[in-house]
N, C-alpha and C positions, 0 to 999 in steps of 0.2 A: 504494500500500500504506500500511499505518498505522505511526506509529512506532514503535511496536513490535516489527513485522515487519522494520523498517527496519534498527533492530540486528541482527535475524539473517541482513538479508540481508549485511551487512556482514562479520559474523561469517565467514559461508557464506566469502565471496569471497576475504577473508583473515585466518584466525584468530588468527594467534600476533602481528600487528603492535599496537603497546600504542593504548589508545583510551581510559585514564582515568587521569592522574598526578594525588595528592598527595601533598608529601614522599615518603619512600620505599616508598609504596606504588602500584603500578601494577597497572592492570587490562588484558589482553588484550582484543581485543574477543571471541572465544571465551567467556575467564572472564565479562565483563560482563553479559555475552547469556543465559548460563546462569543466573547469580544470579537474575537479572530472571525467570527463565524461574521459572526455583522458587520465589520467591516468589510470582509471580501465582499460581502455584497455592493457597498458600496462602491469600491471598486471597481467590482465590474460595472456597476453602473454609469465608472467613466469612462469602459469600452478594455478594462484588462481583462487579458484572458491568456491564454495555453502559449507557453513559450515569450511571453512579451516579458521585457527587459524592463524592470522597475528601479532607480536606486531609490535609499534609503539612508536620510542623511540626520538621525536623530541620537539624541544622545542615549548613554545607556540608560535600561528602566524597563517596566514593562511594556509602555509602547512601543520599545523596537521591537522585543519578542511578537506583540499581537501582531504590528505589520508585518512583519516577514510570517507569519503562518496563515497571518489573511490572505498573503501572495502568494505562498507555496498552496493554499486551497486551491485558488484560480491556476495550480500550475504554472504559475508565474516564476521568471528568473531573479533574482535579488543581489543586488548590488550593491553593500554595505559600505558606506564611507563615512571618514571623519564629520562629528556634527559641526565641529569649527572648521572645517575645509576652510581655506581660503577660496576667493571670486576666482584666481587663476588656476589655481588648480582642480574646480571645479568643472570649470568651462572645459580645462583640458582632457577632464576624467569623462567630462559627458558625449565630446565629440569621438573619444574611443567608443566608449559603448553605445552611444544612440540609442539612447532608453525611449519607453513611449511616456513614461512619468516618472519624475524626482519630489519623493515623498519628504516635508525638511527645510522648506527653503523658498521663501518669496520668489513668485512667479517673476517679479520684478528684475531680480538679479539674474534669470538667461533670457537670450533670446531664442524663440522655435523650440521653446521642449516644453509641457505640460508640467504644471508644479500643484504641489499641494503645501500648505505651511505646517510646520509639524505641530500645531495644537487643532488639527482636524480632526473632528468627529464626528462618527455615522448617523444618519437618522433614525433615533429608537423605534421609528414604527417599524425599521427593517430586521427580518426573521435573524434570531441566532441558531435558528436549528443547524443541522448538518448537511453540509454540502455534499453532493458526489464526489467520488474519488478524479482527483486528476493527477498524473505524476509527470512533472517536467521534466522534458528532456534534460536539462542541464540545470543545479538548484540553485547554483553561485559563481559570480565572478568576484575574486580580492584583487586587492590594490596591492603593488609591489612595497617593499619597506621604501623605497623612496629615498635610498643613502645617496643616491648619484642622480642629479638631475631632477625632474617632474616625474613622482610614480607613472605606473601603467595598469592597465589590469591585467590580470592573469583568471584566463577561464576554466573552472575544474569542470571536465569532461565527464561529470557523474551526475545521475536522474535526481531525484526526489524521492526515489524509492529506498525507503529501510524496512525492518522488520523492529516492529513494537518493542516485540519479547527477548531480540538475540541481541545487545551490545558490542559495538566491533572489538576483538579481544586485546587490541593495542593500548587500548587507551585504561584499560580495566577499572571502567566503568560498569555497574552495576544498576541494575534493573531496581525501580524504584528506591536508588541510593541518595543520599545527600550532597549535593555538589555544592564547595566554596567558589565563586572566580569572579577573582577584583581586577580584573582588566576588564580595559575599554569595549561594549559590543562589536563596534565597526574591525577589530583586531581578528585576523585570520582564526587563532588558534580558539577565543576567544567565543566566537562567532557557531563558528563547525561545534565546538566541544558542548557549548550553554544548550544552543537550539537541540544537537542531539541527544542531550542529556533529557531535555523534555517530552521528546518522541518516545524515551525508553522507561518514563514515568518517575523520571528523578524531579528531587524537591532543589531546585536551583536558587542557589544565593546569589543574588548582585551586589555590589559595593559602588556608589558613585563616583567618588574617587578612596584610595585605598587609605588605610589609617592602621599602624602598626596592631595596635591597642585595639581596635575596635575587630581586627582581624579575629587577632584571639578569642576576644566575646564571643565571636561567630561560630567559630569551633565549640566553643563550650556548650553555650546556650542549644546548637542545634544536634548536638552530637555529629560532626561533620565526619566522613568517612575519607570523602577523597576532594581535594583541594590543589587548586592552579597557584600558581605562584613564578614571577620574573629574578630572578637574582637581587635587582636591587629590591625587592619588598623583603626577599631571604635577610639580607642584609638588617636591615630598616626593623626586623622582629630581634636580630637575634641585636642589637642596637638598644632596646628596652632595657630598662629598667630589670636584674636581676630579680629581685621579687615580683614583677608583673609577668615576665614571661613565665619562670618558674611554679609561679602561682596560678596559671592558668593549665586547666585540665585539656590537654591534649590526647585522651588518652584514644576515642576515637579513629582518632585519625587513622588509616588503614594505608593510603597512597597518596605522597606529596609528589605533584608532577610539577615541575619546571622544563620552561624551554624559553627563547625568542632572546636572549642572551647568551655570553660565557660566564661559566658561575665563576666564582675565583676559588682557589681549594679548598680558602680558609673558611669558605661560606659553608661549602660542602659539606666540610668534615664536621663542624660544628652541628649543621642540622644532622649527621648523619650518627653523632652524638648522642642528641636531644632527643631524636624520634624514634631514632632504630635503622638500621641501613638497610634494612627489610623493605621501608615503608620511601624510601626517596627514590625518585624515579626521574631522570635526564631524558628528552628527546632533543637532539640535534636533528634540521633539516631547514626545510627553507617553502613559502607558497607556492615555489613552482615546483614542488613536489617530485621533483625525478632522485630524488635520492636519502637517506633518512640514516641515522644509527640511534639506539635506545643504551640505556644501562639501568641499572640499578647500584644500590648504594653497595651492598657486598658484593659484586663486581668490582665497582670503583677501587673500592677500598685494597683488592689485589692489582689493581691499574690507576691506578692514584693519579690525576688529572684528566682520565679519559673519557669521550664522549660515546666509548660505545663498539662494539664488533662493526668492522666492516663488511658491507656484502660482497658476494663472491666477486663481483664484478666492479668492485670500485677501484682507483687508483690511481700513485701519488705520484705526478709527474712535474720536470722539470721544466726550464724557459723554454728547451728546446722540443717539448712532449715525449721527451724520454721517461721511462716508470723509472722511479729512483728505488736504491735499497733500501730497508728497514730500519727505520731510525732517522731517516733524512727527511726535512723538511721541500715540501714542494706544492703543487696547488691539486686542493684534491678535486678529481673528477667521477664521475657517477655514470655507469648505465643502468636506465630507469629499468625497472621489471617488467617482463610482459602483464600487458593490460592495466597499465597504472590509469588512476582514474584522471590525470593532465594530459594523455594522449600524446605523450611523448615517444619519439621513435626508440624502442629497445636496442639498436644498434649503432646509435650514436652519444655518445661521450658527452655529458653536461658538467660546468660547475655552478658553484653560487658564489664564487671570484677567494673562497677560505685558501689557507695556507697550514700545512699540519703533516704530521708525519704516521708514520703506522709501527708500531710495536712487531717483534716474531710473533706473537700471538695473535696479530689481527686486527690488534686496539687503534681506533683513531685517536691523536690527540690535535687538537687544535694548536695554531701561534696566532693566525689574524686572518683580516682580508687584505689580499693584494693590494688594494687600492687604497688601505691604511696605514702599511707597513712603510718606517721609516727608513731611507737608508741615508746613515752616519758618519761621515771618514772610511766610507767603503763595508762597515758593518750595518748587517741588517736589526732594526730593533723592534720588536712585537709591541703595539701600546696596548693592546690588552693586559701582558703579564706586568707592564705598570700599573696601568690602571687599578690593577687587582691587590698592588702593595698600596699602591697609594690609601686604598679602602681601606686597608687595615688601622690607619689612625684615627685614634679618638676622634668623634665631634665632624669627622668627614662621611657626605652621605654619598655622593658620586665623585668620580673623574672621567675626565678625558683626555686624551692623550693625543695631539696633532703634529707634523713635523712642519716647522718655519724654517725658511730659507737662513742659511748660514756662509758667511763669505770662503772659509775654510773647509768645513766640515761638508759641505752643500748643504744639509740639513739636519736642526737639530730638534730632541724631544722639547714638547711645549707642556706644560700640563697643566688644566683648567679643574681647577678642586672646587665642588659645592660642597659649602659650608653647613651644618645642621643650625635650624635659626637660633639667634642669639649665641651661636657660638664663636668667639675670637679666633683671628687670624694667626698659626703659628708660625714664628720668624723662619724664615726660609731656613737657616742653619739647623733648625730644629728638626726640619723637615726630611733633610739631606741627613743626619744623623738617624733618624726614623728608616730610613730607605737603605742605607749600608748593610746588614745583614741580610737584607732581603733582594736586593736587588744589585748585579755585576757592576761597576762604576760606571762603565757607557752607557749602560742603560736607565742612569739618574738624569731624568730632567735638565737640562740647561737652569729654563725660565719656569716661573708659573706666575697663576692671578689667582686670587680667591674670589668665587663666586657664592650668591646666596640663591641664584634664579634654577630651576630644576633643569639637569643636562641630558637628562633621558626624557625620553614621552610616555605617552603611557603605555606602550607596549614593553617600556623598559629597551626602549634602544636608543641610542648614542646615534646622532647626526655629523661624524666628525669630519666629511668633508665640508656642509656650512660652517662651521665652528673653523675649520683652517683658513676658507676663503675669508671670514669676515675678516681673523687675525692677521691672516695677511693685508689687505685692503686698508686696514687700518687699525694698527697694533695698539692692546686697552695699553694705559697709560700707565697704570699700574703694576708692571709685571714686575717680577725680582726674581734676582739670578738665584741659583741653588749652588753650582758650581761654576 
């Protein structure tokens, strides 16, 4: 059946059990199912139907869930975007896809495309009953992370068809389980994992935006079994207060999944610590979907930084597209599997532009992306595994890590430290002392600046080529040398 249908079969089965929490509002699956119901109608009453291209451009909450299952009733494709898009990248995102409507968004701000504002609602005379079944040919197109350039979409090559009762066994999610996830709706992972989670009669928590403290409540309060989580929010919990975190009952928790980052180890180990290494779960991959590795925490913990087995077909090759040996860093590439659901040819060789090596046993480990990676006085330097000392200091909540031009060196590490609010800036010397045991002398920063503005978004990624261009263009005035 479609997802659509999927909710009401849920519905059907048992209606008053809750199936969509933010803050103090909670949806039944019953209420969920109905909303969804009555809006598609209205919908189609502006002419959507089977296979039409909708975006959806609202924030998280349960209006995006109703529209996206109002649209997958009608069969409809769904195009999920940032509710803050900008006008340009809006226009830009919409002339890819050619939607018949953008649900979200003053009519005003395009021209030639059908808008709806996102505080639209159906008319109560129209039926909530249930719709017939339609299954879209295709249920979703995402937006690329958007590190280089104006994102794109990317279209996953798969229907609207699931099954109520079977959970896909990746994600080991469970049939009417309780799901945490405090990332953004429009976020790939985000997106796929919520909406599936409610096809398969799970009680789905949203967070509006994420809040360490308030994380843990969630868990407590709901008996949470399995929970989403970016690196930096990992960070940001285990950052509390000793007696808040400690004091909160996790005992719940069955599967912590993270992805759409690099963790850094020290985050790892620490959760891996705290919860059990049983229960922490890594997916490396990327939305365009042609290649993937998983681990779990007692894995990790015999491969201590890795992201995961490679598959048979993966491999780690050099400038020249030579496969390096075991242990060498080089750019990893991917053939997709027959019948992945991206439609990618299984005979040609993909990356997602990473840099990483492979163990004799198979283990990927990451360094960076090519197009991150700084080179030094002829040595290459990863600003990830900065980044990831640099978080280890008190009072710091993110970094960044970008290479500025140097007359000598050609280029040197820059590094952009957000601060936790109200916390003081430490003297650079202090810094560079902090960084010594953990990090090879090349590898310490030149310069930095202390920031207090957030350097990730809310999928928990790092934009470090804007972040390089601006410094380049025109360098904050505040920077201080470290060495």
């Amino acid at each position: 059946m479609s997802m659509g249908s999927a909710l009401t079969w849920q519905a059907e089965r048992q209606p008053e059990r809750p199936a969509l929490t933010m803050g103090d509002q909670t949806y039944t699956r019953r209420e969920l199912d109905r909303a969804a119901n009555r809006l598609a109608r209205a919908l189609a009453g502006r002419g959507i139907g089977h296979d039409d291209r909708v975006a959806v451009v609202l924030p998280t909450g349960p209006r995006h869930q109703i529209t996206c299952f109002a649209l997958w009733k009608l069969g409809a494709l769904v195009i999920p975007l940032p509710a803050n898009i900008a006008d340009q990248e809006l226009e830009h995102l919409a002339a890819q896809a050619d939607p018949k409507l953008i649900i979200g968004v003053d009519a005003a701000h395009l021209t030639g495309v059908d808008a709806l504002p996102g505080d639209f609602s159906p008319d109560l005379s129209l039926s909530d009953a249930p719709l017939p079944d339609v299954v879209a040919t295709m249920w979703k197109a995402s937006t690329s992370g958007g590190s280089t350039g104006l994102p794109r979409l990317i279209w996953e090559d798969r229907s609207s068809a699931i099954d109520p009762a079977d959970p896909f066994p990746l994600l080991r999610i469970q049939v009417d389980d309780v799901v945490l996830h405090p990332a953004a709706a429009y976020h790939n992972a985000s997106f796929s994992q919520t909406n599936w989670a409610l096809c398969w009669g799970c009680h789905v928590l949203l967070m509006e935006r994420f809040d360490a403290a308030e994380w843990l409540r969630l868990v407590e309060r709901h008996q949470v079994r399995w929970a989403y989580l970016v690196p930096t929010m990992m960070s940001r919990i285990l950052a509390l207060p000793d007696e808040v975190r400690n004091g909160a009952d996790v005992s719940s928790l069955e599967v912590v999944m993270h992805m759409a980052a690099p963790c850094p180890p020290w985050v790892k180990a620490a959760w891996i610590e705290w919860v059990g290494p049983e229960k922490i779960w890594e997916i490396y991959g990327g939305t365009e979907g042609f290649g993937a590795t998983m681990i779990n925490g007692v894995e990790w913990l015999e491969h201590r930084g890795s992201v995961g087995k490679v598959q048979a077909r993966t491999e780690i090759r050099d400038d020249d597209g030579n496969v390096v040996p075991a242990g060498e860093i080089g750019t990893v590439w991917f053939y997709p599997p027959e019948g992945n659901p991206m439609g990618h040819p299984p005979d040609v060789a993909q990356t997602f532009g990473d840099m990483g090596s492979v163990d004799d046993d198979g283990y990927l480990y990451l360094a960076d992306r090519r197009t991150d990676m700084i080179l030094t006085g002829g040595v290459n330097v990863y600003p990830a595994e900065i980044e990831g000392a640099i978080e280890q200091m008190p009072g710091v909540v993110s970094a960044a890590v970008v290479g500025l031009p140097h007359p000598d060196l050609g280029a040197r590490a820059h590094a952009i430290i957000e601060l936790a609010p109200g916390r003081a800036a430490p003297d650079p010397a202090e810094l560079a002392v902090f960084l010594e045991p953990l990090l090879a002398r090349h590898k310490i920063p030149y310069t930095c600046e202390f920031v207090t503005t957030p350097l990730r978004d809310e999928a928990g990624k790092i934009r470090r080529n804007r972040l390089r261009d601006e410094r380049r263009e025109a360098p904050p005035e505040d920077t201080l040398r470290l060495r």
